[in-house]
C-alpha positions in Angstrom: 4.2 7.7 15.7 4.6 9.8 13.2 6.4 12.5 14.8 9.1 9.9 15.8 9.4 9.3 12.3 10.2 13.1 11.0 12.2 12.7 14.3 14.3 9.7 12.8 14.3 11.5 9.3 15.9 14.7 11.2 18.6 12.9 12.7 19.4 10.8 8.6 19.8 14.1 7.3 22.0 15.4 10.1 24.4 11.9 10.1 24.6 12.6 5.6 25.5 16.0 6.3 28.0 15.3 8.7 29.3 12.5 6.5 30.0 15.1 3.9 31.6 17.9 5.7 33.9 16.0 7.7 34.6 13.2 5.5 37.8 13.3 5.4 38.6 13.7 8.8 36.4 11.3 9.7 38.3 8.6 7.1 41.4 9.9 8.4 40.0 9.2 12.3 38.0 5.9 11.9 39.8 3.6 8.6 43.2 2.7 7.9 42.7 3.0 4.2 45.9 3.7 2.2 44.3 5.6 -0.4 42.9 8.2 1.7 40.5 9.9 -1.1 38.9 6.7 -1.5 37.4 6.5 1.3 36.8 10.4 1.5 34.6 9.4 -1.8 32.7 6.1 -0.2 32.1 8.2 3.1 30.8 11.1 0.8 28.3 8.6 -1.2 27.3 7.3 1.9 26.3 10.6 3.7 24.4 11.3 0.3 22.2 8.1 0.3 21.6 8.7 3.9 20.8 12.2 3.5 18.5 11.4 0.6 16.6 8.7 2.5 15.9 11.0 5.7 14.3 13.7 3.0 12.0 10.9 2.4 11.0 10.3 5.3 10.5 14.0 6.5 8.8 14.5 2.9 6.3 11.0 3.7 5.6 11.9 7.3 6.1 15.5 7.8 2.6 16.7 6.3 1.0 13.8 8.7 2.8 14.9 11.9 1.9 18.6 11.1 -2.4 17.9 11.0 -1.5 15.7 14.3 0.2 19.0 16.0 -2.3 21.3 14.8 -5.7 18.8 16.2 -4.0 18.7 19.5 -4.4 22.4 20.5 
């Protein structure tokens, strides 16, 4: 269970980090939004929180899933 969890945490970080690279594009692509930078900011925030909230995860569970590994050889 707990590898599924850095699992889930690993995929969070990689969703924040492509919210922030592409997120213009990705505003561009997805939202009619007039104001363009806007929603290049919100997109940005957003690929932040969810970036910060996958370190979390990895940082609760990753020590766990490590001993787990390690007691299976």
């Amino acid at each position: 269970m707990k590898i599924a969890f850095v699992l889930l945490g690993l995929i969070f970080i990689v969703i924040g980090v492509i919210c922030i690279y592409d997120a213009r594009l990705l505003t561009k692509k997805l939202f009619s939004f007039q104001d363009i930078n806007e929603g290049t900011k919100t997109l940005k925030i957003f690929g932040f929180i969810i970036s910060i909230l996958g370190l979390g995860i990895i940082f609760v569970y990753l020590p766990g899933a490590l001993e787990m590994l390690k007691t299976m050889n």
